[in-house]
N, C-alpha and C positions, 0 to 999 in steps of 0.2 A: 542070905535072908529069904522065909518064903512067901512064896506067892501070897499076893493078897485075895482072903475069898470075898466074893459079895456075898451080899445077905439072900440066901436060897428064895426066901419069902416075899422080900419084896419085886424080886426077878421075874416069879410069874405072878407077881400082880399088874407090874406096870409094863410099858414098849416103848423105846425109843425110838423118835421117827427118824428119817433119815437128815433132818435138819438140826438134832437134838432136843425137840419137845419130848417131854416126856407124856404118852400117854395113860389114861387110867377105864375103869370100866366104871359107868354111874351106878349110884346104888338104888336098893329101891327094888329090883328086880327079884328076890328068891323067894318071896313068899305073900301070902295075902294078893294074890295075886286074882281072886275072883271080886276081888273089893274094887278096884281098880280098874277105870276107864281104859279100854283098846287106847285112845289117844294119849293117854297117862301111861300107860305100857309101851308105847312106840317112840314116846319121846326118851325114857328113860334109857333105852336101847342104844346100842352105840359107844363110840370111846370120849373121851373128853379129856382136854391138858388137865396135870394136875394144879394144885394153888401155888401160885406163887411164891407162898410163907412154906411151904413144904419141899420146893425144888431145891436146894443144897443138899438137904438132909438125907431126901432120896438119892442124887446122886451120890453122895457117901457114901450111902449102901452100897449101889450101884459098881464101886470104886471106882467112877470116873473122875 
């Protein structure tokens, strides 16, 4: 039988932490970006857990 692959895509989207959160990057960030409060650009910066209704699905991909 072979290897199972994960999904390339979602691989380098998300990080798993060392406790198994899965991390994601907020969005908001690539554009329109002069529209957009310094404090509204800084908050949006950063990683965040993904949703709860979405953790199985991504681990599937994942193949965890």
């Amino acid at each position: 039988m072979p290897k199972m692959k994960k999904h390339s895509g979602m691989a380098k989207r998300v990080k798993v932490t060392g406790s198994g959160k899965i991390m994601r990057e907020q969005t908001g960030l690539r554009h329109r970006l002069e529209v957009k409060s310094s404090k509204e650009t800084r908050s949006l910066s950063g990683t965040v857990p993904v949703a709860k209704a979405d953790e199985k699905r991504i681990k599937k991909m994942l193949g965890r």
